[in-house]
Each structure stands twice: as C-alpha cells, then as structure tokens.
N, C-alpha and C positions, 0 to 999 in steps of 0.2 A: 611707700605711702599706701594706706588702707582705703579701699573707695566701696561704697555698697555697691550691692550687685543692682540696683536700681542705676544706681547712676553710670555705672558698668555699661549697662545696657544702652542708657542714653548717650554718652559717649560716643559707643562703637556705633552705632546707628547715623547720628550727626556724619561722622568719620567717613561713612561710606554711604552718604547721601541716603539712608533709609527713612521715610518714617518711624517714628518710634509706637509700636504697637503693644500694648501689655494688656493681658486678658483682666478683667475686672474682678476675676475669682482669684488671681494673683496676687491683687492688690486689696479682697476681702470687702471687695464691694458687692453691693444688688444683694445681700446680705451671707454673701458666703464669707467664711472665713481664712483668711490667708494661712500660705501652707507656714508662715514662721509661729502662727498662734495655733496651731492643730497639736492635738493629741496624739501621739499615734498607740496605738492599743493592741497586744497583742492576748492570745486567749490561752489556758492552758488548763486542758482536763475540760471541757463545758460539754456537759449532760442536760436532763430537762429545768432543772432550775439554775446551772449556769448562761442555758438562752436566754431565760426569763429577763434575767439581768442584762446579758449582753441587750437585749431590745433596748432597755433604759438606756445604755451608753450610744446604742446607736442612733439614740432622737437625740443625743447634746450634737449641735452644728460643728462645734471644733473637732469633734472624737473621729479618726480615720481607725478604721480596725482592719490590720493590712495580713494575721497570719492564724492560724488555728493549730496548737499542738495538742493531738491524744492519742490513748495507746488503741483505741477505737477504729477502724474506717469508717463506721456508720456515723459516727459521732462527728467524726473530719467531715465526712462531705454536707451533712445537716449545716454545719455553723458556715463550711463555705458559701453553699447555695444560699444560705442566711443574707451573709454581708454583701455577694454579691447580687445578689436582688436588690436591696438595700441601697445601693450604690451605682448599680445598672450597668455593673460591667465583670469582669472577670478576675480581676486584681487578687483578688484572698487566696493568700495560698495554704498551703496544709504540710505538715510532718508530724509524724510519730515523735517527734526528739523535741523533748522542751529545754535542750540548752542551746538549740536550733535559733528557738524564740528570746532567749536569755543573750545569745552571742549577738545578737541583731542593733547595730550601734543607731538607727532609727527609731528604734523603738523607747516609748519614753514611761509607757508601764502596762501593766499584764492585769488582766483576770484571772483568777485563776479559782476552777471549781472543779477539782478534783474529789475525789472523795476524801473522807476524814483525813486518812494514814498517808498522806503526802502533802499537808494542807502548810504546818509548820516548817519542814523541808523546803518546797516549792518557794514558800515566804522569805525563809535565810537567804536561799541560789538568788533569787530575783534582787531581793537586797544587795548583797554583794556586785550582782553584775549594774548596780546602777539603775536598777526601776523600780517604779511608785507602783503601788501593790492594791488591788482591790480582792482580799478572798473571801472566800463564801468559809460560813461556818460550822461547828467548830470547829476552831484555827488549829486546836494543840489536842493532843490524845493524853497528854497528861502534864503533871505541874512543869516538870524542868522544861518541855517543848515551851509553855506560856512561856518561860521566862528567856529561854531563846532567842524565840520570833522576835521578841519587845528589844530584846539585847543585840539583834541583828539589824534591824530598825532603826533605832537612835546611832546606830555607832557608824551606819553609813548614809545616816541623814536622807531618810526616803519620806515621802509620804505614806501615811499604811491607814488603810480605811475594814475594820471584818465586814462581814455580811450581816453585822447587827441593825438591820435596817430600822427596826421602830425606833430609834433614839432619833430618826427623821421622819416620824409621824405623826399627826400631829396629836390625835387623841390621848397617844403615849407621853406626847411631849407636855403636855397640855398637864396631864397627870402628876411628872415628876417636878414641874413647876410651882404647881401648888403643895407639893409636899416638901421642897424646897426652900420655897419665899416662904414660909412658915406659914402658909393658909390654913394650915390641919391644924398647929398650935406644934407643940413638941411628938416628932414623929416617935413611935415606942415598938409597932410591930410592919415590917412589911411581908405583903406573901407571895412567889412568886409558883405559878403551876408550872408542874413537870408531867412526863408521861410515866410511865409502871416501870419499878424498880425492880431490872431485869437484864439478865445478858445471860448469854450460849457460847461456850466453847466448843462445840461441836463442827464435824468436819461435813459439808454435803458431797454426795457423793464423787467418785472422781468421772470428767469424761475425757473424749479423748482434745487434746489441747489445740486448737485452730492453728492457720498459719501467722507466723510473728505481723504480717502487717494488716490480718485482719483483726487480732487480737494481739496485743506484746503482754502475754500474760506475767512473763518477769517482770517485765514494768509495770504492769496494773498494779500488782503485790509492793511493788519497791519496799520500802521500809518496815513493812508488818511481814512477821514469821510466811516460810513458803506452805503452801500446802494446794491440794490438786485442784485443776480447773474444774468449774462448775458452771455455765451460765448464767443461774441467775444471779452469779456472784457481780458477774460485768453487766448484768441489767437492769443494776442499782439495788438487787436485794440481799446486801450487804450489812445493811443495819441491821442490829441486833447481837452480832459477831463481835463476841471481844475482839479479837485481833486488829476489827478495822472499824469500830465502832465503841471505841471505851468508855467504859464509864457511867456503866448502867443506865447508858442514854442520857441521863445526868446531864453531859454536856448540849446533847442534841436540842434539848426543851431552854435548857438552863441557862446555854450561852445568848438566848433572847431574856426568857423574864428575870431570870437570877442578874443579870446584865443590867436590867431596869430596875430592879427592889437595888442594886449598888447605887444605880443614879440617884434613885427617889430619897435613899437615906442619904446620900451627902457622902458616901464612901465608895468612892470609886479610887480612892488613894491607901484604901486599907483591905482586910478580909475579918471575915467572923473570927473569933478566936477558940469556940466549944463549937461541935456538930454532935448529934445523935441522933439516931433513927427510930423510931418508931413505929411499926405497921409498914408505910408507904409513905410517911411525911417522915420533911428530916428537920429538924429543929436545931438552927446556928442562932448564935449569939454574936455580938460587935461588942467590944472591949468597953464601949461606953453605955452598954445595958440595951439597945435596941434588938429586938427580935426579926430574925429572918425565917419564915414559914417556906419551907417546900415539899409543897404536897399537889397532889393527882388533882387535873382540873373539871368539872363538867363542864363540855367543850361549846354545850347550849344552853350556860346558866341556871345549870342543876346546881344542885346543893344550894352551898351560902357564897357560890359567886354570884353577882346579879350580873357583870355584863355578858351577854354570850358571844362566843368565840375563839379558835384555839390562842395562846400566849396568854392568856390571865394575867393582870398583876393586881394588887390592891395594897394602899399604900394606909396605914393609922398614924391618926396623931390624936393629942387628949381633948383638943375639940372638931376635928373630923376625918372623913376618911374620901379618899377616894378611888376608883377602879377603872378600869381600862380594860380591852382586848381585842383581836384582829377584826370584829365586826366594825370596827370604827367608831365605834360608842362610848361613852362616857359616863359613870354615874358616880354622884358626889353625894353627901350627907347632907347637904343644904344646899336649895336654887342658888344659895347667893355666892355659893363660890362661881358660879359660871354667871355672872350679872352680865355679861358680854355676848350671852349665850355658848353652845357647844359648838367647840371645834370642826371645821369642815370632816364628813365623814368619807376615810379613805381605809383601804384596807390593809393591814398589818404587812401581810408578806410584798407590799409594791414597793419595789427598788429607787424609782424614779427618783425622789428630792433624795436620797441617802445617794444616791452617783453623781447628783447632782455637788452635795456636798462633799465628798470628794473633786472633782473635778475643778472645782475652785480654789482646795486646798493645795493641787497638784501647780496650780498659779502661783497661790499667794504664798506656799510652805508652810503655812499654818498647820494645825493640827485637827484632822476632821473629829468628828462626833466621836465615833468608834474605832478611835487609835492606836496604836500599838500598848501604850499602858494602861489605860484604861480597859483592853480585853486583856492584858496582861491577870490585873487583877480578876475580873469580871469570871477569865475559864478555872483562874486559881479555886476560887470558891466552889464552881460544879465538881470539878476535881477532888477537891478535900473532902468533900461531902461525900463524893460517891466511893474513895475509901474508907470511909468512916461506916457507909453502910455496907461495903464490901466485906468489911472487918466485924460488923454486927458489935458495936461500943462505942459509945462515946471518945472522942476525939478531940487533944484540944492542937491548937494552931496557932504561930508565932508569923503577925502579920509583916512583920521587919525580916526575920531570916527566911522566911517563906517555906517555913518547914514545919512538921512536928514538933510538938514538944517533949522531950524525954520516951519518946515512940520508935524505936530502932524499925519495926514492922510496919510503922503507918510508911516510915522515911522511905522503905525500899521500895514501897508503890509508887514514890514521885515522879519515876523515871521508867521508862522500858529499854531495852537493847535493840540496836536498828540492823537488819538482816545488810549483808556486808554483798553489793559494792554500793550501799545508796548509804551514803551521807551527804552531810553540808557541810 
C-alpha cells in the first residue's frame, strides 16, 4: 500500500507518542512554497546578461536555484555569491561540467546563457536529459542548429522558452495586437532594425592559455573551430567573430525585431520566400505579398523611426501603422487605436513577465510566447537573410523544405561542421 509522506509522518509520530510537528514552509504556508510545487533551476554559462535574467527567476517564490555551471571561475563564484545571498545561506554549488548540471535528477530545468556557439547544443543535451529550457539568444548559429533545437524540443516533450523577451512586453505586445486584430486594416509592409551588416574572420592575437579551471578554454570554444586564447575573447568580446558570432549579427538584432515583424504579420508558422540586400537593408518578401524591411535602426528616433530605442519594430497596414521599441513607447497613426490609452511603460530588455511566462508554462506544459517553433522559424529568417547578403544576390527560400531553392551555394551555408568531441 502507497501512503503520502504526510501521512507517513503522522503515523510514525502517533506510533511513538510524538507530537506531530511540520514546518509551515513544508506545507507552503505563511506564503512560502512547498518543496513538491518548487522549481528547481539550474544555470549554465551566465555572464552579465545571463544574471540579469537569473534575478528575474530568482524573485518567482517557487524557483530554488541550487547549481551554477561555467568554464569561468569568476563567473562560478559571481552567480554563487548571487543565489546565496539571495537565499541566505550557502547552498549553490558550482562546476565547470555542465553535464554535471544535466546529470542532476532534482533538477527540473536550466538557464542557460552561454554565448552564441553552444546555445543550440546546450538546448539538444538539456532536452534529452529531461529539462525545461530557458536560453538566452540567438538560440542557433545557423538554419539546420534552428531546426535541431525545435526537433529536440518537441521529440522529448520539454518546455522551451528563447530569450526573445519582448513578445512579454507590453508595448511590443500591444503593437503586434493591433497589427494582428486587423487594427492597421491589411498589413503590406513590416520593418524590423538591425545593427551594421558585418563580420571578421580574423584571429586576435594568441596569449598564453590560463589554468583549465580558471579558464577551460576547450570548453569555452566547444563547437566553433579552435583557434588561440585571447582574453577578450572570454570577456565577452566575442561578437563580431564569425566563428562565434554568425550571421552578420543578423541573428544578434534579428532574433528580437525580425521575431516581432513574424509576429505582427501573422507568420510565425512560415518564412519570407525572396531576400536581397541592398546597401544595409535587406528586403524579404512572404509568399502572400507582405514586405519585411531590415535595415539599420536610429537608436534615438533618428531617421523615419519615431519611437526611440534600440529593437525598433513598425508594423503597416493600408489604414495604419504602428511602432514600438525598448524605450517602452508606443506610436500609432491615430489616437484612436490606443482609446484605452498607452500600454504601461517597461523596458524592452526586462526579463521579468517573459520568466514569468515561462514558469507557468513549465506548470501547465503549454507552450510559452517564445517556443521552440516559433524561434524555429523566427532565427530561420535572420539566417536566410544574412546568407543572402553574405552571397551579395538575391535569394529565394522554400518556407516548407526550409531550404533554398535550386541554390546548391546558399544550401551549403545552412549548416556549419561542429569541432569533434562536442556534439549532441
């Protein structure tokens, strides 16, 4: 016979004349929450913007954040000192080995804010081992990683939330709503900013390589080609570098607004099917005639953006338009689409309601905002786009095979080769 461990308790205590004592944090009273409803959350890879985030998860009451894996020491002992301040005791533990965190059958899902070139990798492992997945973005370095991650995802029934945080904000939200509910009239153009369309293969100089546990430079590297230490490679100035950074940044700007201009048009289940480049804008098309605009943004409402702030989006329809970005602002073509008034003003890059939303999802198994298919498509698109300008020509794309079409040259860009012993 099966007996809770509640009644377990009371039982054995009867039994041996004890009172029966349970702490009220046990039982999720005085407003804690019991350890059967907790989270437990482990970290992998968190730098300055994967703390950012961990603070979000550490103000949810159920989230217990119990280990930190990086190939950093400086970075292990920050996130520890972090949770245990946080928490007021000593609990958080740290390793270098994130299948450390992966192998841990308490653990019910991971953070993980590694840089680029381990984002999709990290994603598959954690799938596979059984956890719900919160990563910072971009998730994939190129098309086949998108369609991976999404394919590792649904096949082991995880929750997966990217770091596309404005799909939980609400100015944003507020934006793709009305160009959705058909406020605008028929949408025709959306545009979303990016930053300078640019990358460096170049090597910085070598120095000499630290010891493996203040630095595991093999491991920082894992899946992007080797090539020699350099510090500021590990103090996050990284971007820019093809090897760990693809995509002519593309992805960097892209996996936010190009993510939003999917939502606002109602295709977040397709991709553009024509790209070309231009200058610094790249000009895609959607099979049913709507234009997607990605060009350079003025980051203070230069140019013919009005709102100011970096992520720009602006959404047209044939009777109106609306805009959006990280200032928390909102500007529409008419007072009366906001007859409610503007949306509370919050700032673009805050995590909060996007871990929130997740965390619910990780409850209910629903499907958060920014899910595995949904960034599926969302990176497919930066990706196409930034071969298309890699390649300097126009480019067309088959939104079903997820490939070129009759492009032997675009096809070979979909994929990169992953330096050998790191796969998934």
């Amino acid at each position: 016979m099966k007996s809770t461990r509640r009644h377990f308790l009371k039982t054995t205590a009867l039994a041996l004349g004890m009172p029966t004592i349970i702490r009220a944090s046990a039982l999720g009273k005085n407003g804690a929450v019991a350890p059967s409803n907790r989270s437990v959350l482990g970290g992998i890879g968190i730098g300055p913007r994967g703390r950012q985030v961990l603070g979000a998860f550490l103000k949810q009451p159920e989230v217990q954040f119990v280990v930190i894996a990086d190939v950093q020491k400086t970075r292990r002992e920050v996130v520890r000192v972090m949770a245990n301040r946080h928490y007021g005791n000593q609990d958080c533990a740290e390793t270098r080995e994130m299948y450390e965190v992966l192998g841990r059958a308490d653990i019910d899902a991971v953070l993980i804010a590694t840089g680029d070139r381990w984002h999709a990798m990290g994603i598959i492992l954690a799938a596979k081992a059984g956890k719900d997945i919160y990563c910072e973005k971009p998730c994939s370095m190129t098309i086949r990683e998108s369609q991976e991650l999404a394919d590792a995802v649904n096949r082991y029934a995880r929750v997966f939330q990217a770091g596309t945080q404005r799909r939980n904000v609400d100015n944003f939200r507020v934006a793709a709503e009305l160009a959705r509910g058909g406020r605008l009239g028929k949408i025709h153009t959306v545009h979303a900013g990016i930053l300078a369309l640019e990358e460096s293969h170049k090597w910085l100089p070598a120095e000499p390589e630290p010891a493996v546990d203040v630095v595991d430079w093999d491991r920082w590297l894992g899946p992007a080609p080797w090539r020699p230490f350099n510090k500021d490679y590990v103090n996050g100035r990284w971007r820019g570098y093809y090897d760990f950074h693809g995509g002519a940044a593309l992805p960097e700007w892209g996996a936010h607004t190009v993510d939003l201009c999917q939502w606002g048009a109602s295709a977040d289940d397709t991709t553009p099917v024509t790209f070309e480049t231009e200058g610094q804008t790249i000009h895609a098309r959607y099979a049913n005639g709507v234009k997607l605009v990605m060009r350079r943004a003025g980051f203070k409402g230069e140019g013919d953006w009005v709102v100011p702030g970096t992520c720009p989006v602006r959404f047209e329809g044939d009777e109106g338009w609306v805009e959006a970005a990280d200032s928390g602002k909102i500007a529409v073509s008419s007072p009366a689409l906001l007859a409610g008034g503007p949306p509370a003003e919050m700032a673009g890059t805050d995590p909060i309601k996007h871990v929130r939303d997740f965390l619910d999802c990780v409850k209910s198994r629903a499907k958060p905002a920014a899910n595995a298919d949904v960034t599926r498509r969302g990176h497919i698109v930066s990706h196409a786009a930034s071969i298309g300008w890699r390649l300097g020509r126009k480019v067309q794309f088959n939104p079903v095979t997820e490939s070129f079409v009759h492009d032997a040259e675009a096809n070979r860009m979909c994929s990169r080769a992953r330096r050998a012993p790191w796969h998934a």
